[in-house]
C-alpha positions as CSV (number, residue, x, y, z in Angstrom):
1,X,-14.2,-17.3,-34.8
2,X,-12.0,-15.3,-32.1
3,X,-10.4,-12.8,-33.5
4,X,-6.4,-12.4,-33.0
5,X,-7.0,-9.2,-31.0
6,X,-9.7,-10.4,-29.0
7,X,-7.5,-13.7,-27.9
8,X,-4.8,-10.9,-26.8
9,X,-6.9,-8.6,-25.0
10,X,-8.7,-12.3,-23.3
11,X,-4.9,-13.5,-22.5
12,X,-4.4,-9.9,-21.2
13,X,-7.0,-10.1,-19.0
14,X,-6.3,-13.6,-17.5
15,X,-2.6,-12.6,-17.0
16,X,-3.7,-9.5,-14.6
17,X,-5.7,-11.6,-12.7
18,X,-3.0,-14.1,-11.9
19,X,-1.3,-11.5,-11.3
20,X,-3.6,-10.0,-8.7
21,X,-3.6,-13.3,-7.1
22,X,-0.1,-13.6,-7.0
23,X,-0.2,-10.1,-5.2
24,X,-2.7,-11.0,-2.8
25,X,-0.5,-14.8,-2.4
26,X,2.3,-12.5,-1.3
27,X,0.8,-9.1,0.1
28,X,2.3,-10.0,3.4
29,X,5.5,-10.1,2.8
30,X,5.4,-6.8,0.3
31,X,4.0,-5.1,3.7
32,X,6.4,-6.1,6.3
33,X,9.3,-5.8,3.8
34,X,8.3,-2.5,2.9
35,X,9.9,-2.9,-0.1
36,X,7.1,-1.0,-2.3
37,X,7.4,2.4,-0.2
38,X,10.7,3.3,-2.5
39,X,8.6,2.2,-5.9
40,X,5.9,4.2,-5.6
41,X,5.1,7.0,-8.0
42,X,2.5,9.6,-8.1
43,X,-0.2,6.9,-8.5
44,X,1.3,3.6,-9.5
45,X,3.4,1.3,-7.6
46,X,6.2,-0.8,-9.4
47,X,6.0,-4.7,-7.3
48,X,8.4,-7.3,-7.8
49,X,7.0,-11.2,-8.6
50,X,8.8,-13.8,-9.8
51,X,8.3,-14.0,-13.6
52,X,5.2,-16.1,-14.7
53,X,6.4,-19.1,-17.0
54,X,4.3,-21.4,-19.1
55,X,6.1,-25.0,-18.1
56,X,7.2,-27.1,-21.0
57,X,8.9,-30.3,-21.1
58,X,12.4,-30.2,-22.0
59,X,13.8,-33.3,-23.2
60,X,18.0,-34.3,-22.2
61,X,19.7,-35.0,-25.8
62,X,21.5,-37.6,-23.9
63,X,19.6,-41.1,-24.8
64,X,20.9,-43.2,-21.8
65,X,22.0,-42.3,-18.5
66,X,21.2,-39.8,-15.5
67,X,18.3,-40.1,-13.2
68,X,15.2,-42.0,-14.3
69,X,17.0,-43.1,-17.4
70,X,19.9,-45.5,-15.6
71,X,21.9,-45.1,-12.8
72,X,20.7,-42.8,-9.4
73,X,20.8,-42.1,-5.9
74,X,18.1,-40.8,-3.6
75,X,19.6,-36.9,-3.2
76,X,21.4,-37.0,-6.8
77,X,21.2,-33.6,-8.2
78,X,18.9,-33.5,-11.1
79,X,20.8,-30.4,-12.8
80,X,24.3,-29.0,-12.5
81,X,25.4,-28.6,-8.4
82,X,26.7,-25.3,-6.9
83,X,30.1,-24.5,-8.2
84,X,33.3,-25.5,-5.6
85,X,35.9,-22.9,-4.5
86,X,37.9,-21.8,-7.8
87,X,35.1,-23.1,-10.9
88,X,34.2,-20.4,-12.8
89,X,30.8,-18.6,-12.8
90,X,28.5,-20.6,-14.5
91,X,26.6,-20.5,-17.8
92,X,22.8,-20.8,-17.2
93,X,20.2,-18.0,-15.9
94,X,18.8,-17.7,-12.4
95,X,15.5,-17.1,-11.4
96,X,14.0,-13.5,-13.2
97,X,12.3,-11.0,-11.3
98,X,9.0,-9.2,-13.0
99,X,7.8,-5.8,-11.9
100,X,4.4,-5.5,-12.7
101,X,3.0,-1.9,-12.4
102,X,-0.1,-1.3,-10.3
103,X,-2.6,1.6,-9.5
104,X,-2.2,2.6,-6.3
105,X,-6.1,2.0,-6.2
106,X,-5.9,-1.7,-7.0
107,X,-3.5,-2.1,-4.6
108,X,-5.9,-0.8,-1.7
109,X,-8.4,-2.8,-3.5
110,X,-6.4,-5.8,-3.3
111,X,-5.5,-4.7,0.7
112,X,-9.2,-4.4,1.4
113,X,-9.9,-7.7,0.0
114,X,-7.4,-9.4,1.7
115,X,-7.2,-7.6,5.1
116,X,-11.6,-7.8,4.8
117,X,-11.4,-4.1,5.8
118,X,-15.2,-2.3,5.5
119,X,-15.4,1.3,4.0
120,X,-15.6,3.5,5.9
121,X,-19.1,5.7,6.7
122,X,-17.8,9.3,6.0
123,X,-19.1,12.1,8.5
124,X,-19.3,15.6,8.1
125,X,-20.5,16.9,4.8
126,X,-21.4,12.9,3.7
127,X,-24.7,14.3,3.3
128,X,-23.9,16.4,0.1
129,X,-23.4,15.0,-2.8
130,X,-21.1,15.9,-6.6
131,X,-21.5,13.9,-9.7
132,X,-18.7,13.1,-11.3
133,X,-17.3,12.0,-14.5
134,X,-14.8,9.1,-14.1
135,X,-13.3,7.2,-17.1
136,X,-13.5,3.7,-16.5
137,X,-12.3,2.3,-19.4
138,X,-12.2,1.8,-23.3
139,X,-14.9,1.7,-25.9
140,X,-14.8,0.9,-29.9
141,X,-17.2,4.0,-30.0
142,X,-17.5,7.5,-28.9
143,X,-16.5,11.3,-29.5
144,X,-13.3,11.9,-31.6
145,X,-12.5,14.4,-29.0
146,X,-12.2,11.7,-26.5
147,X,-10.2,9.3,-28.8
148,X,-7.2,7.5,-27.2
149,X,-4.5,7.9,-29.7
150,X,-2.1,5.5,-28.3
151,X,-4.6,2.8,-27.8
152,X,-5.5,3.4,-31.4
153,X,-2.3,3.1,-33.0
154,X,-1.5,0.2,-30.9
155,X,-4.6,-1.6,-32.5
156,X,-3.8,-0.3,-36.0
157,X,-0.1,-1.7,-35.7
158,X,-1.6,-5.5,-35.0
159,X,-4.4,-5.5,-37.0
160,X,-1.4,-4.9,-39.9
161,X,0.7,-7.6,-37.8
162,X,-1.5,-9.9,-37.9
163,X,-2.6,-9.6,-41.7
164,X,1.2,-8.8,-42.7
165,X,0.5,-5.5,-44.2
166,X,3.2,-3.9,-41.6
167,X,6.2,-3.2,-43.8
168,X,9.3,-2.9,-41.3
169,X,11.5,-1.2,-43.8
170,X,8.8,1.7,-43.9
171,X,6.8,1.5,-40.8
172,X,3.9,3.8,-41.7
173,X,0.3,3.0,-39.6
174,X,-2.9,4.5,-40.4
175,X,-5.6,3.6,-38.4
176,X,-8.7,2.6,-39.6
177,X,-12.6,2.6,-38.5
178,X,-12.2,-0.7,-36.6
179,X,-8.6,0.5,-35.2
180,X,-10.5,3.2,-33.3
181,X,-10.6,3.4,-29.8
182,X,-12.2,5.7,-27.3
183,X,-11.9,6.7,-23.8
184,X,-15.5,5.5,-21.8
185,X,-16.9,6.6,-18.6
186,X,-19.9,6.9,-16.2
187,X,-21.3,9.1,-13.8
188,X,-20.6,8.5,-10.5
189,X,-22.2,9.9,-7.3
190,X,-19.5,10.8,-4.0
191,X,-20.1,12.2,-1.2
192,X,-17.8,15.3,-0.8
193,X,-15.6,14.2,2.5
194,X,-12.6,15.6,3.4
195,X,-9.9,13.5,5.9
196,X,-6.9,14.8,7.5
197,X,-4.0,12.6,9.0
198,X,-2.3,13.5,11.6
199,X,0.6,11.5,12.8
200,X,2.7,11.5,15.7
201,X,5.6,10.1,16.8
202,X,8.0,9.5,19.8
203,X,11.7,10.9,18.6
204,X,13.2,10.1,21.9
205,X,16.5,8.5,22.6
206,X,14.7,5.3,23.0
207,X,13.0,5.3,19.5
208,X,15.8,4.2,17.1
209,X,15.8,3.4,13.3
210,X,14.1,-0.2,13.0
211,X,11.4,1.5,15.1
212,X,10.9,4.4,12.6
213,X,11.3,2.0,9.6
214,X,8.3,0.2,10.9
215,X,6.3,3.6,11.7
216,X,7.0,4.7,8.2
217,X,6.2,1.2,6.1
218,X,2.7,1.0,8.5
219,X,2.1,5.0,7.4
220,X,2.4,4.1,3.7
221,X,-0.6,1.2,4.1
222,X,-2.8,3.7,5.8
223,X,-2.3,6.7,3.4
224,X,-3.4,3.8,0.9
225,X,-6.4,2.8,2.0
226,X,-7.9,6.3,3.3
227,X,-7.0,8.2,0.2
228,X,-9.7,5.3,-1.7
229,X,-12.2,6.2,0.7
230,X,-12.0,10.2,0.7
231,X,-12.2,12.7,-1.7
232,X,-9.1,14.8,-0.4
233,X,-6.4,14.2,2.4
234,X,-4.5,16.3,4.2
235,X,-1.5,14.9,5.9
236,X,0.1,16.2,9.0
237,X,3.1,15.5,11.3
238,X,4.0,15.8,14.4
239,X,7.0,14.8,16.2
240,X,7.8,14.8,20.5
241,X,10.6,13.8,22.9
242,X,9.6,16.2,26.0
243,X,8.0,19.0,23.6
244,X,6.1,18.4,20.4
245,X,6.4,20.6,17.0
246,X,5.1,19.7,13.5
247,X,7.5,18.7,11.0
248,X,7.1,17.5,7.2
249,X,7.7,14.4,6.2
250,X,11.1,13.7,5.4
251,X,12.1,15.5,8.8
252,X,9.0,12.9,10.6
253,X,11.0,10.0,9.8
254,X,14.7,11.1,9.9
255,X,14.7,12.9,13.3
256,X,16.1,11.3,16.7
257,X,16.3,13.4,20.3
258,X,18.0,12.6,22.9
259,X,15.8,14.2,25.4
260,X,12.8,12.5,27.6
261,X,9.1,11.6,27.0
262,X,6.3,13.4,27.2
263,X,3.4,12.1,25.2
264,X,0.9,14.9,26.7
265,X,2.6,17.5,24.5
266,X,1.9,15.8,20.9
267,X,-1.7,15.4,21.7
268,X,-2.0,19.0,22.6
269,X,-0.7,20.8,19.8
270,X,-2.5,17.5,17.9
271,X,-5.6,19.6,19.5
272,X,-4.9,22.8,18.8
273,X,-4.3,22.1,15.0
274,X,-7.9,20.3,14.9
275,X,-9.1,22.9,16.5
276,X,-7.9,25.6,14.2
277,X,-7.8,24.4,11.5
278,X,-10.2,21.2,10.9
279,X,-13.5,21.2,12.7
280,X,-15.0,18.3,13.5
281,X,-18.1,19.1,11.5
282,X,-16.5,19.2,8.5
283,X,-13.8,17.1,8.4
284,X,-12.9,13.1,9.4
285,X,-9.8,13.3,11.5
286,X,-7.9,10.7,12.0
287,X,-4.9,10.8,14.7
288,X,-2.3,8.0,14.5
289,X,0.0,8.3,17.4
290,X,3.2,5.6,17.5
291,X,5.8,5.4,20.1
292,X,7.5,2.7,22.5
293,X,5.2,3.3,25.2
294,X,7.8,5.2,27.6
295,X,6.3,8.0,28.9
296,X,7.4,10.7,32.1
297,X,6.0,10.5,35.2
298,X,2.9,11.9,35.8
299,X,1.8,12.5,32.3
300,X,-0.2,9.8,31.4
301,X,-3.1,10.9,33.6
302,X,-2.6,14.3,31.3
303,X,-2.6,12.1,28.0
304,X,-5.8,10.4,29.5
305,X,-7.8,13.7,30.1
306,X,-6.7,15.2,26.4
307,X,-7.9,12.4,25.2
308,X,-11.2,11.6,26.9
309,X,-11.9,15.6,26.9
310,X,-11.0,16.5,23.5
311,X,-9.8,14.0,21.1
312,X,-11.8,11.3,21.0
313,X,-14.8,13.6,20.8
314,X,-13.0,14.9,17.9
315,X,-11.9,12.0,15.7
316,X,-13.5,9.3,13.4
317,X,-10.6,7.2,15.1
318,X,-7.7,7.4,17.5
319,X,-5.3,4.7,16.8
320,X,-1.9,4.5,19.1
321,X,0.4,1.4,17.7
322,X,3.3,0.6,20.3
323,X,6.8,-0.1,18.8
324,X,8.9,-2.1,20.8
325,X,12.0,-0.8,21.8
326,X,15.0,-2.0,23.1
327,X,14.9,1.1,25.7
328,X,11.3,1.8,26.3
329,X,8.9,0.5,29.6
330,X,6.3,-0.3,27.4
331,X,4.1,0.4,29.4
332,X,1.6,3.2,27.9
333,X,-0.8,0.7,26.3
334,X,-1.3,-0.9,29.4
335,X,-2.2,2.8,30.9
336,X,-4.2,3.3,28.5
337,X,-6.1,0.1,29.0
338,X,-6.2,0.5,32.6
339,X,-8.0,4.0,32.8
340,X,-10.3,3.4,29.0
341,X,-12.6,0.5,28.7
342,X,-11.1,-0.2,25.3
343,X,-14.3,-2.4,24.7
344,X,-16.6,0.3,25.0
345,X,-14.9,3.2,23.2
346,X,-15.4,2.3,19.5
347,X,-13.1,4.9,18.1
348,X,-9.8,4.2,19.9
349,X,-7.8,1.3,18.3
350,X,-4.5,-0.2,20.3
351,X,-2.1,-2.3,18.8
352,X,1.3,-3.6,19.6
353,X,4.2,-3.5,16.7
354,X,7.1,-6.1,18.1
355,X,8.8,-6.4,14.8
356,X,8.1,-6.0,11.2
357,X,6.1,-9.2,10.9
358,X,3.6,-7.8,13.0
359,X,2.7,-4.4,10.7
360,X,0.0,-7.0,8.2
361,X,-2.2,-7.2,12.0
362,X,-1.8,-3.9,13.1
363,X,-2.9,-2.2,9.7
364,X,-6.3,-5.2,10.7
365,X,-6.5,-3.8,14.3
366,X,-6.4,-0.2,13.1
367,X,-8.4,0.0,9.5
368,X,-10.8,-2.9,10.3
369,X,-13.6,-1.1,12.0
370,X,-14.5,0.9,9.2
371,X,-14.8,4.2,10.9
């Protein structure tokens, strides 16, 4: 016989994993709505689904009449029609939204699963290994140092529940042996890799809101995935019209110029700060350059050689995505494809961003060569 707690904690476990599927049903949309960035806590992330109802049958008291019981039309209304100009707001509920919290760990795990992105092969110190202690979960035995109190109390108060020993008028719980619960883990081997992020952006005239909106939705979805596959990150920004200077964040996605482009002068001071302060060696460097592909005269060639010379030789992987906007040529993925065989240059990803819709494939194109 199934204990009452057991059948809780099994219908607990089969309601996370439709709701994992339900995630994974929808994980499109969360991404190009961006509707999770402003959710997000230190490590959970609240997402919105459509509440989960177990259908019944419900039964008219009417005995004659309405559809399938007497009279009908093809198109007639099976429940009460939208209200006409001057009826008062109706009676009955709408649809309810749920927000289900979620790790920000399961919700790369789910984005790995979905999107089939590898991990990556760390470089620099992956050679040198920690153990670790990580708790994974909840055991019935163990240390009373490591005791969860809350988990305790919670199966103290439906053991009485369930056995109607829980007095409500005084509400006193004491835990006993079988109430006990205690924090597990295991020891876990991880390499001892460090990353650094360091995005750039175009703040021209040209770049406008809906193009930073985009930039700063795909940003989230990379930080997401390469903090699960590093030990630390380090984040960096870096914004350019005809000069380049490193900014926080907030500033990174609230700035506009109104000056020209020139796309040489993020990738330099993008070089300098590697070279200063992240060697190669030791850390996996990841660049992530986005702009609308206008660039001034000349200075692609210049882009081409800090690249080839320096960056590439530098970085686990350059990726430049290429917003369209209603002002820029468009034309500096083309360059780039014209003077790189992009098919033999594993570490350099392209990818073109024409609207929101397109962020779920450029996060592929970028994070799917597991570099």
């Amino acid at each position: 016989m199934i204990s009452a707690a057991k059948k809780i904690e099994r219908d607990l476990g089969r309601f996370k994993r439709i709701v994992r599927g339900k995630i994974k049903k929808n994980l499109k949309k969360y991404i190009t709505q961006g509707e999770l960035i402003g959710k997000r806590g230190k490590d959970i992330v609240s997402i919105p689904l459509p509440q989960i109802d177990i259908p019944t049958f419900r039964y008219s008291p009417k005995k004659v009449g309405g559809v399938g019981q007497g009279e009908g039309d093809e198109g007639t209304p099976l429940g009460p029609g939208s209200l006409e100009p001057g009826q008062e707001a109706g009676e009955l509920p709408g649809d309810h939204i749920l927000e289900v919290d979620v790790t920000i760990e399961e919700l790369a795990d789910i984005l790995g699963e979905e999107l089939g992105l590898p991990n990556i092969e760390p470089k620099g110190k992956k050679n040198i290994s920690t153990t670790r202690d990580k708790y994974t979960g909840i055991s019935r035995s163990g240390p009373e140092s490591l005791k969860h109190f809350k988990r305790t109390y919670k199966e103290a108060i439906k053991r009485q529940l369930i056995s109607g020993s829980y007095n409500f008028e005084n509400p006193r719980v004491v835990p006993v042996k079988e109430d006990k619960r205690y924090r597990s883990w295991q020891v876990t081997i991880a390499p001892e890799s460090n990353a650094v992020i360091l995005y750039m952006m175009d703040v021209s005239g040209s770049m406008g809101d809906e193009q930073k909106d985009i930039v700063r939705t795909e940003s989230f979805w990379i930080d997401t995935w390469l903090r699960t596959q590093y030990k630390g990150i380090e984040t960096r920004y870096i914004i350019h019209d005809a000069a380049a200077r490193e900014v926080d964040r907030d500033t990174f996605f609230s700035t506009r110029e109104s000056g020209g482009t020139k796309i040489s002068s993020a990738y330099e001071l993008c070089d300098k700060i590697i070279d200063e302060e992240y060697p190669p060696q030791d850390w996996n460097i990841y660049p992530f350059h986005f702009s609308d592909g206008d660039n001034w005269g000349d200075d692609t060639e210049t882009c081409i050689g800090i690249l080839k010379d320096h960056l590439l030789e530098k970085s686990n992987l350059f990726c430049y995505g290429q917003v369209e906007g209603l002002y820029g040529s468009g034309s500096f993925k083309e360059d780039l494809k014209r003077y790189i065989d992009l098919n033999h240059v594993e570490n350099l990803a392209t990818s073109e961003i024409r609207n929101k819709d397109e962020i779920y494939d450029s996060i592929k194109e970028f994070l799917g060569r597991g570099r």
